[in-house]
C-alpha positions in Angstrom: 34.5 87.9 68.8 32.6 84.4 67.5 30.1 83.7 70.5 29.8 80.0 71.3 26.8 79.3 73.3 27.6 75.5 74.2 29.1 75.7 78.1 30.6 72.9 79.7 28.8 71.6 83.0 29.6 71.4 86.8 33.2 72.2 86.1 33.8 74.2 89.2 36.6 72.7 91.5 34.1 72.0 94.6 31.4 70.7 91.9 29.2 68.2 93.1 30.1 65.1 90.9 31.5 61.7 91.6 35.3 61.2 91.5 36.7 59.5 88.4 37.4 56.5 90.8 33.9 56.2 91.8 32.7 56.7 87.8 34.7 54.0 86.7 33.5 51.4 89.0 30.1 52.3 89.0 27.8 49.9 87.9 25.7 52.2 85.5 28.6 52.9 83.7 27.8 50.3 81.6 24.4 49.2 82.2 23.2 52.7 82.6 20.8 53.8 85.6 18.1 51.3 85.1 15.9 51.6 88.8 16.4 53.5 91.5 17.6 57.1 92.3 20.6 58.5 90.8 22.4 60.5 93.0 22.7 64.1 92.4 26.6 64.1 91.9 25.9 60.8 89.4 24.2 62.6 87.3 26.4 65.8 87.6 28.9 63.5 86.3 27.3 62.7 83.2 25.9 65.6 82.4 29.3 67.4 83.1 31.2 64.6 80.5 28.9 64.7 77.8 28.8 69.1 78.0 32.7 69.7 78.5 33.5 67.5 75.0 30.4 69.7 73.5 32.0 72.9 74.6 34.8 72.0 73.7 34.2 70.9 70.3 32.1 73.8 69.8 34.8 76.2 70.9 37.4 75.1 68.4 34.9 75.3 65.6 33.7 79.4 66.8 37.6 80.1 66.6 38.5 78.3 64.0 35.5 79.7 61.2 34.8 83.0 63.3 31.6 82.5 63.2 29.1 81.8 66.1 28.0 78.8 67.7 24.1 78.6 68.4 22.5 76.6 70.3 19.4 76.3 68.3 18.6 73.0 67.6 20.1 73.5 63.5 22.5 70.3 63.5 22.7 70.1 59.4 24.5 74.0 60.1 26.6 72.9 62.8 28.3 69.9 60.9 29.2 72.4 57.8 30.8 74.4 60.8 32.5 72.0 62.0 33.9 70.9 58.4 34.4 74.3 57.8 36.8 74.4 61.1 38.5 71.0 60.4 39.1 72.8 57.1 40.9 75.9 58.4 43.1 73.6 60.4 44.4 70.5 57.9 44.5 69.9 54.8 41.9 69.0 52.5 41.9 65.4 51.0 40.5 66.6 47.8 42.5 69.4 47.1 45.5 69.5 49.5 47.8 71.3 47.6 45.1 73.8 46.7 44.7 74.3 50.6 48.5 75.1 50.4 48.3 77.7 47.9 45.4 79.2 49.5 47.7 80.0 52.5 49.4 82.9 50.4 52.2 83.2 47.8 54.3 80.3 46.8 57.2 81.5 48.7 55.1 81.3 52.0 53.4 77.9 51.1 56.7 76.3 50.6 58.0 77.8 54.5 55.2 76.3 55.9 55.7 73.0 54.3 59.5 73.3 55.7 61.0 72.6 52.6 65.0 72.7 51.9 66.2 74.2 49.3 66.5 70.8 46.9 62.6 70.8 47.1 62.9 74.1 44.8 65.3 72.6 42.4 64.0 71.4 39.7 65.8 68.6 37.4 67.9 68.8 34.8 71.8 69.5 34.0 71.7 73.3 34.5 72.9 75.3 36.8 71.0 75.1 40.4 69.1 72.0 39.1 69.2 68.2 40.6 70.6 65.8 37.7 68.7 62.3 38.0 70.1 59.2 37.6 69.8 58.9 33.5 72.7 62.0 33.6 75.3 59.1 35.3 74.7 56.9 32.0 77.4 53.8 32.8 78.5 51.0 30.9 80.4 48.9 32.6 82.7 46.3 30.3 86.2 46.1 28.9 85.0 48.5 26.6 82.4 51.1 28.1 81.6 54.3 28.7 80.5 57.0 31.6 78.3 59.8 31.3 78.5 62.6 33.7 75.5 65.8 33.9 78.1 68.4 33.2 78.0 66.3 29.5 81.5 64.7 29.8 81.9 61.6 28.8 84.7 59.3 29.7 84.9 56.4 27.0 87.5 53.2 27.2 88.9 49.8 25.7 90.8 48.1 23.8 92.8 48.9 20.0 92.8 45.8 17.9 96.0 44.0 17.2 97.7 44.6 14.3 99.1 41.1 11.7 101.4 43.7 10.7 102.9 47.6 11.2 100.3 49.5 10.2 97.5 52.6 11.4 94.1 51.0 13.2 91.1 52.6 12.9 89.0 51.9 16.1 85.2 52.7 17.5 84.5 54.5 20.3 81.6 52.7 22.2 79.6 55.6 21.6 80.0 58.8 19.2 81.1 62.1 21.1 78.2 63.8 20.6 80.3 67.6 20.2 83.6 66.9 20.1 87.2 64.4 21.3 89.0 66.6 23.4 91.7 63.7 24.4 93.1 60.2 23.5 95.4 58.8 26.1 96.7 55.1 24.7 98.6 52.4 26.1 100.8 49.9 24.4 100.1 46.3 25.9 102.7 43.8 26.9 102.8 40.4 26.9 105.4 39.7 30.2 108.8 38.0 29.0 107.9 38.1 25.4 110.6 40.7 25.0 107.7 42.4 22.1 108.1 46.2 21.9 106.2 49.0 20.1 104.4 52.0 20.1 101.0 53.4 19.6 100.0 57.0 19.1 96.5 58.8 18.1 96.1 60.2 14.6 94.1 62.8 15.5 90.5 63.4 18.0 87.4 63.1 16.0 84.4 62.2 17.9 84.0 58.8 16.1 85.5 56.6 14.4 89.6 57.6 15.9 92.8 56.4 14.5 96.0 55.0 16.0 99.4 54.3 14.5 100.4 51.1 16.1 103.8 49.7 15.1 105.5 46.8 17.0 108.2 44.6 17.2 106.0 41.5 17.3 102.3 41.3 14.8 99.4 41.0 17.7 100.4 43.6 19.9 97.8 45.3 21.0 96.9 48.7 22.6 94.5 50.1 25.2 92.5 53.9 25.0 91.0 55.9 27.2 88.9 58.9 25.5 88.0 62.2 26.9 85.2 64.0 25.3 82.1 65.8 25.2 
């Protein structure tokens, strides 16, 4: 066991020292003793302050390093004890995370931290990883698109308005990178204009797609919503 020679002072119960009371609102508190006598238990008091915080100190730095602590005068050795002791017990500013892996395998690092499970995710669209915000890619207009980390892509707007019955090629807002798995269109209406027609998809290719669009009435537009990948 670490030896610590530094002993705390007058720290029996029936000790002869001042109460606190009587330290606080004695006059050398703050002036010091500066003529006179002290008194016995005055000086007790001082002496026993000064040694307990000494012992103290020194017994936290014996049982944090292991290592003894002399009283022999070598200050320079105690203060690369004492660092030494401060270092056992927090973390270094230089190298924190090196003080973490010094404290044994990764796996025990990270339950001392306390760490969830999403601190050993790492990021990306793969399975067991935490997709960031550029996977959820959004465009928000009448014609747009949304980007989800799985790689589905949800793409919408409008179909131009043929002068006449005819097919309509129309741009997605972006290429499907892989493939078009689904068109869903929508004639539009124009309320108590009695204009009919229909539309249908030509086909899914990623980019550009066609529609057939015939109508009753030249103008009559459509409305797409793509499903893709």
């Amino acid at each position: 066991m670490a030896k610590n020679d530094f002993k705390a002072f007058a720290t029996d119960r029936n000790a002869n020292v001042i109460s606190q009371e009587e330290w606080e609102a004695l006059p050398a508190l703050l002036s010091g003793f500066t003529a006179g006598k002290a008194s016995s238990a005055q000086v007790n008091k001082v002496i026993r302050q000064a040694s307990f915080i000494a012992a103290a100190l020194a017994q936290f730095v014996s049982d944090k390093t292991q290592r003894d602590v002399l009283d022999n005068g070598d200050l320079p050795g105690f203060v690369e004890l004492l660092g030494s002791g401060f270092a056992v017990e927090y973390l270094s500013r230089k190298n924190p995370f090196g003080d973490i892996k010094s404290d044994g395998t990764v796996k025990t690092a990270l339950e001392n931290l306390d760490l969830g499970e999403a601190a050993k995710r790492n990021v990306g669209t793969g399975a067991n990883q935490i997709p960031d915000m550029g996977s959820f890619t959004l465009s928000v207009s009448g014609t747009g698109y949304q980007k989800l980390p799985s790689g589905f892509i949800l793409q919408w707007g409008s179909i131009g308005a043929p002068g006449i019955a005819q097919d309509v090629v129309t741009h997605f807002p972006i290429a499907f990178p892989n493939r078009c798995l689904r068109v869903l269109v929508s004639q539009d209406y124009t309320p108590d204009s009695g204009s009919v027609g229909y539309i249908a998809c030509a086909g899914f290719s990623p980019d550009p797609v066609k529609f057939i669009s015939r109508a009753s009435t030249p103008g009559l537009g459509a409305s797409f919503l793509a499903l893709g990948c």
